[in-house]
mmCIF file of the C-alpha atoms, coordinates in Angstrom:
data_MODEL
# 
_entry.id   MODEL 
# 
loop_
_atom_site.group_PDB 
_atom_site.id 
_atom_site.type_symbol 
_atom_site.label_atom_id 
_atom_site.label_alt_id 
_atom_site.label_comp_id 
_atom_site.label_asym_id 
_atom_site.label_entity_id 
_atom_site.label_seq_id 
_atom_site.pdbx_PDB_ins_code 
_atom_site.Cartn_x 
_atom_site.Cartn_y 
_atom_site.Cartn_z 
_atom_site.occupancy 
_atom_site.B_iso_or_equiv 
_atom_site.pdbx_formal_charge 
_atom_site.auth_seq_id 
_atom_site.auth_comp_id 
_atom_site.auth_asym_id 
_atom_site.auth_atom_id 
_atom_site.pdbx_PDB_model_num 
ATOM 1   C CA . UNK A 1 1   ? 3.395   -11.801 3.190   1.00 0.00 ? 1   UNK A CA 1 
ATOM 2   C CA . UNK A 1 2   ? 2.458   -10.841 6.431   1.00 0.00 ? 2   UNK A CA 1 
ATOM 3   C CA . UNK A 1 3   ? -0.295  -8.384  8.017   1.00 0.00 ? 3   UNK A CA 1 
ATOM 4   C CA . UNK A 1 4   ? 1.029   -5.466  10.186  1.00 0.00 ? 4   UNK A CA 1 
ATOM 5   C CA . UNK A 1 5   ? -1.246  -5.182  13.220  1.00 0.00 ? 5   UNK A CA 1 
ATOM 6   C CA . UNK A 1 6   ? 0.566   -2.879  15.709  1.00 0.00 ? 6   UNK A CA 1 
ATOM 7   C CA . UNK A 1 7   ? -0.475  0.866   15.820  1.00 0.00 ? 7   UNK A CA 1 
ATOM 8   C CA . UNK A 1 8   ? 3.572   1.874   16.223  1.00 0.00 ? 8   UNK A CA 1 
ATOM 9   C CA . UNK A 1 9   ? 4.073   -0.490  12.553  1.00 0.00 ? 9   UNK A CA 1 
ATOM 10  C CA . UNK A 1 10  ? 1.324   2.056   11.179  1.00 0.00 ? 10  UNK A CA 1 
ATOM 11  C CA . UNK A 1 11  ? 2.890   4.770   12.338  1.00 0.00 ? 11  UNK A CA 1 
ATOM 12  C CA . UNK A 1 12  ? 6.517   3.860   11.074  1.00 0.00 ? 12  UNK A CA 1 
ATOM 13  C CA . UNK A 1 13  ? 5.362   3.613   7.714   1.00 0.00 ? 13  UNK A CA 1 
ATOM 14  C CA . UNK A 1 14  ? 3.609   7.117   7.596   1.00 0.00 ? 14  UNK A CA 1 
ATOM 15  C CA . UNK A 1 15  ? 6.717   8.299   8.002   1.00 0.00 ? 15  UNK A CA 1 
ATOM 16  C CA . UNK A 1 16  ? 8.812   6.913   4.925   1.00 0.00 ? 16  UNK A CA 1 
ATOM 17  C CA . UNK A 1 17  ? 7.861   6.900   1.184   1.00 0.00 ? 17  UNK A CA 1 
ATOM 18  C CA . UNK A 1 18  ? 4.796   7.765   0.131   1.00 0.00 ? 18  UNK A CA 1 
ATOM 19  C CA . UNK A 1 19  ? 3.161   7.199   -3.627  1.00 0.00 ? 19  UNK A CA 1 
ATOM 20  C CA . UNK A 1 20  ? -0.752  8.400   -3.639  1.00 0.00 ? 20  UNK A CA 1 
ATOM 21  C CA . UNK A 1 21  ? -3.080  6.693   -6.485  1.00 0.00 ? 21  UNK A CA 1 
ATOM 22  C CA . UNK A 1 22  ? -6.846  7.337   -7.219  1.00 0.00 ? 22  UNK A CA 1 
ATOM 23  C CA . UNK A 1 23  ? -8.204  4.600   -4.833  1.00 0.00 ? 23  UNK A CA 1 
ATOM 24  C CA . UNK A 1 24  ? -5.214  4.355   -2.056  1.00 0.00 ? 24  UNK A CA 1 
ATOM 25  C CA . UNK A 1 25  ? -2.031  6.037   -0.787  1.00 0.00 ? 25  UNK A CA 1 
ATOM 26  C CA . UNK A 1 26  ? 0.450   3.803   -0.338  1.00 0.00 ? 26  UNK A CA 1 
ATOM 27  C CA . UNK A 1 27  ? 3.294   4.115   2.286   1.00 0.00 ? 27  UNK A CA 1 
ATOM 28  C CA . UNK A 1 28  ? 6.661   2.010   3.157   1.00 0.00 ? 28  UNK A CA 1 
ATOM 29  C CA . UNK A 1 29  ? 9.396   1.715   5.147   1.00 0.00 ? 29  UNK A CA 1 
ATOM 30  C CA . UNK A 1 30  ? 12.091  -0.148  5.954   1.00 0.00 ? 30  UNK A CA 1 
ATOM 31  C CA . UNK A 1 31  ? 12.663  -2.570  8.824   1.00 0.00 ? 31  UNK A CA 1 
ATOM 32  C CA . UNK A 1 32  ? 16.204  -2.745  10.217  1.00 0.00 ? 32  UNK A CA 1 
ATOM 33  C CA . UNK A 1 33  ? 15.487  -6.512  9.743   1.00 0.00 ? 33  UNK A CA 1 
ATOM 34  C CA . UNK A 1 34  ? 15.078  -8.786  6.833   1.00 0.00 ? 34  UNK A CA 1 
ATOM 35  C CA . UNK A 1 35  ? 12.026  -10.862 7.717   1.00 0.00 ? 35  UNK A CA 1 
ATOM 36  C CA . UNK A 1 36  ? 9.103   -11.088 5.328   1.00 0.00 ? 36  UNK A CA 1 
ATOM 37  C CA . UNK A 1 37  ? 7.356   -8.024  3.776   1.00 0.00 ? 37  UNK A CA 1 
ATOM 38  C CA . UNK A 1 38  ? 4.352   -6.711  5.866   1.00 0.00 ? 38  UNK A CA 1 
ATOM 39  C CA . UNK A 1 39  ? 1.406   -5.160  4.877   1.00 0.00 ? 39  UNK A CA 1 
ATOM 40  C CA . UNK A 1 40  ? -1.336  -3.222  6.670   1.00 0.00 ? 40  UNK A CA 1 
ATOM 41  C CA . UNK A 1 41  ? -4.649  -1.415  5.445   1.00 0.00 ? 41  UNK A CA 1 
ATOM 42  C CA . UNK A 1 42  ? -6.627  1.313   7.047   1.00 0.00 ? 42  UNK A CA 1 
ATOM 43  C CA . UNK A 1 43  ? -9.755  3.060   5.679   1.00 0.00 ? 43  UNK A CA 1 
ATOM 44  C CA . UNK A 1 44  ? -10.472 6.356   7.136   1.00 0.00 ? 44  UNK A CA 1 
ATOM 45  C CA . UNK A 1 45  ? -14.139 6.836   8.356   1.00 0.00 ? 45  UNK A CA 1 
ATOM 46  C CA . UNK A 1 46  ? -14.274 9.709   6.531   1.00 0.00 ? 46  UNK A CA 1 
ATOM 47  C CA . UNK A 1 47  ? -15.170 7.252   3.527   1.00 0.00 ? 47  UNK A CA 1 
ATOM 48  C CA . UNK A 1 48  ? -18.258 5.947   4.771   1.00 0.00 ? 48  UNK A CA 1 
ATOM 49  C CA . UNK A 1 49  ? -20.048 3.520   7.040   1.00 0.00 ? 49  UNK A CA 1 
ATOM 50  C CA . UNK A 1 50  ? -18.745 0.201   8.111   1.00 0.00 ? 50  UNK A CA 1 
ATOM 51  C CA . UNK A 1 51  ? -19.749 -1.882  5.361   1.00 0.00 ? 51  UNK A CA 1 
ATOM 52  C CA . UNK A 1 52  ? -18.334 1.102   2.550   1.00 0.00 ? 52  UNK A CA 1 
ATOM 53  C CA . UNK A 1 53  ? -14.992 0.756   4.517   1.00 0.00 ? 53  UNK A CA 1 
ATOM 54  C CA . UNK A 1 54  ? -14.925 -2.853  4.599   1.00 0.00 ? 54  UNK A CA 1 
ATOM 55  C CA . UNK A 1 55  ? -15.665 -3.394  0.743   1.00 0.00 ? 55  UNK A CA 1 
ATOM 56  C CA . UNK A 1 56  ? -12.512 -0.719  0.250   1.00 0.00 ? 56  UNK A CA 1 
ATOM 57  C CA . UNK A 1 57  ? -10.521 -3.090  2.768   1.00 0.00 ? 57  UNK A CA 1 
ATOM 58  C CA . UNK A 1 58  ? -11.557 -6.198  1.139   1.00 0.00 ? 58  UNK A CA 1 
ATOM 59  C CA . UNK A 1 59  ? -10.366 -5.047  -2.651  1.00 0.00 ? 59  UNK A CA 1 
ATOM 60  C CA . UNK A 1 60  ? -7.064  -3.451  -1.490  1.00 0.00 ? 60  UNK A CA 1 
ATOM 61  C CA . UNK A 1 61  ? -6.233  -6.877  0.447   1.00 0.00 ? 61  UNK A CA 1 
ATOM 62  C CA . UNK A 1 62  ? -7.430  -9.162  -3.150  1.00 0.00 ? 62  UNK A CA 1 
ATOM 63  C CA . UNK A 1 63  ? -5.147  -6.517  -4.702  1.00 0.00 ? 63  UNK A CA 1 
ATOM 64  C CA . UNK A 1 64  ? -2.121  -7.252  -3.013  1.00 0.00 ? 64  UNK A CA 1 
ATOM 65  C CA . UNK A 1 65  ? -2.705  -10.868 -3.310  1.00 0.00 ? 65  UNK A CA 1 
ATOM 66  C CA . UNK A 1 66  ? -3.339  -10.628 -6.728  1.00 0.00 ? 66  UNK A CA 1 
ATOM 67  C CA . UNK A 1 67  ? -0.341  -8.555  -7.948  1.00 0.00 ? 67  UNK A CA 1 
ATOM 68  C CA . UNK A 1 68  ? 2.348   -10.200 -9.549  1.00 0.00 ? 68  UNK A CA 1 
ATOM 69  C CA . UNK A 1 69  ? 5.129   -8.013  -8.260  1.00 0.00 ? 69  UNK A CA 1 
ATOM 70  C CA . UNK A 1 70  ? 7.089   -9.158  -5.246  1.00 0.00 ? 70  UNK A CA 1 
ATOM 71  C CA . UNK A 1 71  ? 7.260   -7.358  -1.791  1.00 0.00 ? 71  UNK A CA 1 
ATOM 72  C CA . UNK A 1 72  ? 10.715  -6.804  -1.240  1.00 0.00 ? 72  UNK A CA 1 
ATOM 73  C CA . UNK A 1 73  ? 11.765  -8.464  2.148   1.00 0.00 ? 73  UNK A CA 1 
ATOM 74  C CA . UNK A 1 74  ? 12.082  -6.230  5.050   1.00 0.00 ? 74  UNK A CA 1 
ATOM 75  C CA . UNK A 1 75  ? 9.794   -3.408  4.217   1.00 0.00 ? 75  UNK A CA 1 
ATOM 76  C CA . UNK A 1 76  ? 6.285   -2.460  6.287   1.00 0.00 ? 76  UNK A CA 1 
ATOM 77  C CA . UNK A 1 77  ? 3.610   -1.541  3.079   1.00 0.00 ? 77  UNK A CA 1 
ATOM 78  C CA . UNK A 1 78  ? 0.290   0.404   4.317   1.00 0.00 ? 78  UNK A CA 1 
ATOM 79  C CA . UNK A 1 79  ? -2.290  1.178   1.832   1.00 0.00 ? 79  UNK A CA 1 
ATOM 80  C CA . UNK A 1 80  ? -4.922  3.878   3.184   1.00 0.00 ? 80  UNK A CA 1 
ATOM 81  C CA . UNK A 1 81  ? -8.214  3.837   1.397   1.00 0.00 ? 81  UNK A CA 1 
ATOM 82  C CA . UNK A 1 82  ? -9.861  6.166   -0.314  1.00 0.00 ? 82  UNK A CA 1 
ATOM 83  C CA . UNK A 1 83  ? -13.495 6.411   -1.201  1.00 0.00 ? 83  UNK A CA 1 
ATOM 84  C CA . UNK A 1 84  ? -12.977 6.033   -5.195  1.00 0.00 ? 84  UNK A CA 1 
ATOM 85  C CA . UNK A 1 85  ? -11.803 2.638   -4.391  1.00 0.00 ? 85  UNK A CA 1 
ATOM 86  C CA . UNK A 1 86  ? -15.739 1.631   -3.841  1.00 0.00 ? 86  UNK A CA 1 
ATOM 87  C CA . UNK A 1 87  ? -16.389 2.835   -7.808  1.00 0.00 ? 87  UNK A CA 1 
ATOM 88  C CA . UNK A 1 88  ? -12.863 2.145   -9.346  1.00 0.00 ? 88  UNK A CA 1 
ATOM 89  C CA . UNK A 1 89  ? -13.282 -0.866  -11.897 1.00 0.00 ? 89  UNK A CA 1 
ATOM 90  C CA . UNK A 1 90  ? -11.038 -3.282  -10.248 1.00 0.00 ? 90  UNK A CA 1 
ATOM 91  C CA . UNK A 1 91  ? -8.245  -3.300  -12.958 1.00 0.00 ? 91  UNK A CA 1 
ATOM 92  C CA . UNK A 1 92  ? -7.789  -0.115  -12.851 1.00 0.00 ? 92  UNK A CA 1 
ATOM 93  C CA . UNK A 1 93  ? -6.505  -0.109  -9.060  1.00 0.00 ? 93  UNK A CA 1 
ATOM 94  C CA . UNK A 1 94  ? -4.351  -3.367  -9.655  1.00 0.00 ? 94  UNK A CA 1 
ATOM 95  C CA . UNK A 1 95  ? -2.462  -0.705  -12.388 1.00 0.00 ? 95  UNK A CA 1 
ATOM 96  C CA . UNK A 1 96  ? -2.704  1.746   -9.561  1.00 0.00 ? 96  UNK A CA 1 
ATOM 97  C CA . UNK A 1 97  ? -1.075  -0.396  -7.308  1.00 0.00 ? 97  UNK A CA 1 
ATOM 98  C CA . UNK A 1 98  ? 1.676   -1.603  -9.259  1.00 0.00 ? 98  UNK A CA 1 
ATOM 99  C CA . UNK A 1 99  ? 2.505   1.837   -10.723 1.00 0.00 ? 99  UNK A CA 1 
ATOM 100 C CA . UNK A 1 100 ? 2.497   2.999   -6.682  1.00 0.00 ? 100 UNK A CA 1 
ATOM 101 C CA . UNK A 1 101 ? 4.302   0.035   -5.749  1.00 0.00 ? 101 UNK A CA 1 
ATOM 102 C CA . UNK A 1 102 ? 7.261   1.072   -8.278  1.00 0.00 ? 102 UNK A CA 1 
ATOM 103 C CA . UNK A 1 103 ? 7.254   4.754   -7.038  1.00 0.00 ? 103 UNK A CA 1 
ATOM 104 C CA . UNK A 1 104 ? 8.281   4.198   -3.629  1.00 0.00 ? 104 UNK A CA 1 
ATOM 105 C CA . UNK A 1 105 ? 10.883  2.047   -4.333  1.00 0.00 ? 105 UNK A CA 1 
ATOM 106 C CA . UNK A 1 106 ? 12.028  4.653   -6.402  1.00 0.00 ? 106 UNK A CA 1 
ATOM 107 C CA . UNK A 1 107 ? 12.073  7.220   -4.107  1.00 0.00 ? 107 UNK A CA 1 
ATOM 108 C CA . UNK A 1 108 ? 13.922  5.222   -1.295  1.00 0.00 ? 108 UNK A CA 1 
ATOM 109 C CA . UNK A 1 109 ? 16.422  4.585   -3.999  1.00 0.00 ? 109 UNK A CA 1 
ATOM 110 C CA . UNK A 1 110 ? 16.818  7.976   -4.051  1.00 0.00 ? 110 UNK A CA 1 
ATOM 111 C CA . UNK A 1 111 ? 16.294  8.032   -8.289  1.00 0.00 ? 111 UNK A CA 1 
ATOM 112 C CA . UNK A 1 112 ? 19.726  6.514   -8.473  1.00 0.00 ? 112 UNK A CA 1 
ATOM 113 C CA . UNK A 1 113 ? 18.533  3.731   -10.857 1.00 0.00 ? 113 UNK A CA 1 
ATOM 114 C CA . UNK A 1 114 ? 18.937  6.084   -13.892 1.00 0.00 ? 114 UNK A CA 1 
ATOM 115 C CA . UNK A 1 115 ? 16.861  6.420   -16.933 1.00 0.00 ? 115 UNK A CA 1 
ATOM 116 C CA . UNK A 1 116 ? 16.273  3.531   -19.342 1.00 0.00 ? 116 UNK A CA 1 
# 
């Protein structure tokens, strides 16, 4: 896994699937290549002072490390931040995540996978 860094990678993902959760709202796109999955995180200021933003940072990125589900190769993931992510018990955003995680590859699949 690799860390997006660029403003214009930030930007690309806003624009493809989105899945929102309690603590985050994840977006994702995909590259024209097939290099390893990306992610990037952004907190919003709106959520509160450095260190509040930071903490929100720090257990989205443990999150995504954590997670036993794969990042599919060639795809840009952002999580945004949201301020419930400070008082969230930390399992309950790792469900979050996974559940979000699942979504958009859903939608890009365009709900072709059918019902189980």
């Amino acid at each position: 896994m690799e860390r997006l860094r660029q403003r214009a990678d930030f930007l690309a993902a806003a624009t493809g699937a989105k899945a929102p959760a309690t603590a985050f709202v994840m977006q994702m796109r995909q590259r024209a290549d097939e290099g390893p999955a990306r992610v990037g995180f952004t907190v919003s200021k709106k959520v509160g002072n450095a260190v509040e933003r930071n903490r929100v940072r720090r257990r989205l990125r443990e999150i995504v490390r954590l997670s036993h589900l794969a990042l599919r190769s060639g795809h840009d993931y952002v999580l945004v931040g949201r301020r419930a992510a400070l008082n969230l018990p930390f399992a309950r955003i790792a469900q979050d995540y996974e559940g979000a995680l699942q979504r958009v590859h859903k939608r890009r699949a365009g709900g072709t996978t059918g019902s189980k």
